[in-house]
C-alpha positions, 0 to 999 in steps of 0.5 A, a space after each residue: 826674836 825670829 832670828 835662829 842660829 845666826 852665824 857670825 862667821 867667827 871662830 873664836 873672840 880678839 882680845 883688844 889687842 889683837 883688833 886694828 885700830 877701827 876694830 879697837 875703836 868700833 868696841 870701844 864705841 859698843 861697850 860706851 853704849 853709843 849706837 853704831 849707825 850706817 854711815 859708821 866704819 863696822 867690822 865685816 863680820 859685825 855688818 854680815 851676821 846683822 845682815 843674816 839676823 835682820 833678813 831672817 828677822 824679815 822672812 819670818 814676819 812675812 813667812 809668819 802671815 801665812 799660818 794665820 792667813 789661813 784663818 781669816 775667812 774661817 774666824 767665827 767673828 766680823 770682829 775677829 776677822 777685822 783684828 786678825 786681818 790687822 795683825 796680818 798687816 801690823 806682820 808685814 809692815 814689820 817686815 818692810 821695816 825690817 827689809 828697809 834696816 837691812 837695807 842700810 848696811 848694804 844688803 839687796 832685798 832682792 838678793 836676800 827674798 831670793 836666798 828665802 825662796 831657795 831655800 838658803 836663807 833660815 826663818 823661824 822654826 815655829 812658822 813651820 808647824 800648822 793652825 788647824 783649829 781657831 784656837 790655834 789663833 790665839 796660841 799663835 798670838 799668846 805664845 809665839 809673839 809672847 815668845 817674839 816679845 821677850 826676844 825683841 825687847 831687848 833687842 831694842 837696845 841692840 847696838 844698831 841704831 836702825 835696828 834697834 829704833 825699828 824694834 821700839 814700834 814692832 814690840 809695841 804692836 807684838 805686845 798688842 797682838 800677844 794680849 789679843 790671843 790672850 783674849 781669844 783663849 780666855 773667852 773660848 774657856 770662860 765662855 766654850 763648850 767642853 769640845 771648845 775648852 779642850 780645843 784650847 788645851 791641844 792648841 797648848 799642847 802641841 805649840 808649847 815646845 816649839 815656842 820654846 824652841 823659838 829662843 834657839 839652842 842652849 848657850 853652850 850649843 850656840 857657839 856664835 852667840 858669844 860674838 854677838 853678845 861682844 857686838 851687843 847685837 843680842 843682849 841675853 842668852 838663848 838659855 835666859 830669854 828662855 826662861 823669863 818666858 817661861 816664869 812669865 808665862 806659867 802664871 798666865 796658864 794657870 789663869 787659864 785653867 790649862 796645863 802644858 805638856 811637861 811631867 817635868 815643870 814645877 817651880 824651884 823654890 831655891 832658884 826662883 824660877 820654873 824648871 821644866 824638861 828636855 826640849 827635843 833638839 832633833 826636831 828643832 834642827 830637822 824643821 830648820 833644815 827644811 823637814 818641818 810639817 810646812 817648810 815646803 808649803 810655806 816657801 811654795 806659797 811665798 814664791 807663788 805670792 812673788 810670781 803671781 804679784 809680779 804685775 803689781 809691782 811693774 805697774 808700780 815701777 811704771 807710775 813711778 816712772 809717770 810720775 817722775 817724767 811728769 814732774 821733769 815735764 
């Protein structure tokens, strides 16, 4: 998932005693697995914290376009300008879809464009860091949708009915753009030069910990975390995804002949899985709250791709309003 520290606007859990009658009935409905639909009574917290989940989800798929577009004009391929060109798209229609999920619980999309470009509203951290060499591409697309895929998978089942039936098409086309990277580092070290070779491994090196900074805060930093797992908006923890990221991922690592920048990872035989060492959390808040490498870049040229846009979409709203007098005519 994009979605950071979202905020659900509790302080602490209601018993089934203490809901309303609607309240009582809206869980009931969670815990039988019956999707919660627009049209269906929902608390207000419930409605404001998928607003909040779904509109950074949104900005970070529209923010997310940026680093790559960056890299369009500079591929060393006509084929790898085509397929990156096509995931800078398949991201904005994630968006779209995503503008348009919000949308049915009453939100205005350009209300919540706005709280992005004024800095009030959150989208993914990893956005914030910059892509300076090709194999940057395809750490983006191996790591970060890597990471955005054991996010979203499960929030295919989230309680939402139009959430979750937006996720089924996202994850589909997040899981194609993360072998797609997987790809581009697997020829740079089967078929590169050493200096391509290393290339790779400081890619690795320096997008490594903020990819795991992608599944937020530990559980027991991450106090609203606890309703939305009541509402069923998430599935699992921060902590969990965290995880199934990384023993998923080492394996693939290895293949690659690269090693990640963590002294402290080696796998537990008692556990079952990979332990690694401490994710430095003053980085991660200071880059959410706007101090990253690129948070002011990123926004200037969203709200620049916004003024600079505004024509296309007047004429838009201008033949619409043609259309439509011609078809009363």
């Amino acid at each position: 998932m994009y979605a950071q520290l979202v905020d659900t606007g509790t302080k602490r859990l209601k018993t089934l005693e203490e809901m309303s009658p609607e309240e009582r009935d809206f869980q009931e409905k969670v815990d039988a697995e019956i999707k919660i639909e627009a049209k269906n009574w929902m608390p207000d917290g419930y409605r404001k914290t998928l607003i909040r989940q779904i509109s950074q989800h949104a900005h970070s798929e529209i923010v997310g376009m940026l680093p790559e577009g960056n890299w369009v004009t500079r591929a060393p391929t006509l084929k790898r300008k085509l397929q990156l060109m096509a995931k800078i798209q398949d991201e904005a229609g994630h968006g779209l879809y995503l503008y348009s999920a919000m949308e049915t619980l009453g939100a205005d999309r350009d209300e919540e464009i706005q709280k992005l470009h004024d800095g009030k509203a959150k989208y993914s951290s990893i956005f914030n860091y910059p892509t300076l060499n090709w194999a940057d591409m395809g750490a983006v697309g191996w790591l970060v949708d890597g990471a955005a895929i054991v996010n979203q998978v499960v929030l295919q089942r989230t309680s939402y009915g139009p959430y979750s039936r937006a996720m089924v098409r996202i994850c589909k086309e997040e899981s194609f753009h993360q072998r797609q990277g997987y790809q581009i580092l697997l020829d740079m070290m089967r078929e590169g030069t050493q200096e391509q070779k290393d290339m790779v491994q400081d890619a690795i090196n320096r997008l490594w910990w903020p990819a795991l900074m992608m599944f937020g805060p530990h559980d027991d930093e991450s106090p609203n975390s606890q309703q939305s797992m009541v509402w069923k908006i998430k599935r699992k923890s921060n902590d969990e995804l965290r995880q199934m990221f990384i023993d998923q991922t080492i394996p693939q690592l290895e293949f690659l002949g690269c090693t990640a920048p963590d002294p402290d990872l080696k796998w537990n035989e008692e556990t079952g899985h990979y332990d690694f060492g401490d994710i430095n959390w003053k980085e991660f808040y200071d880059v959410l709250k706007g101090d990253g490498p690129c948070n002011r870049e990123r926004l200037a040229t969203r709200r620049k791709a916004i003024d600079e846009g505004a024509w296309v979409r007047e004429a838009a709203v201008a033949y619409a309003a043609k259309q439509k007098q011609r078809a009363a005519a």
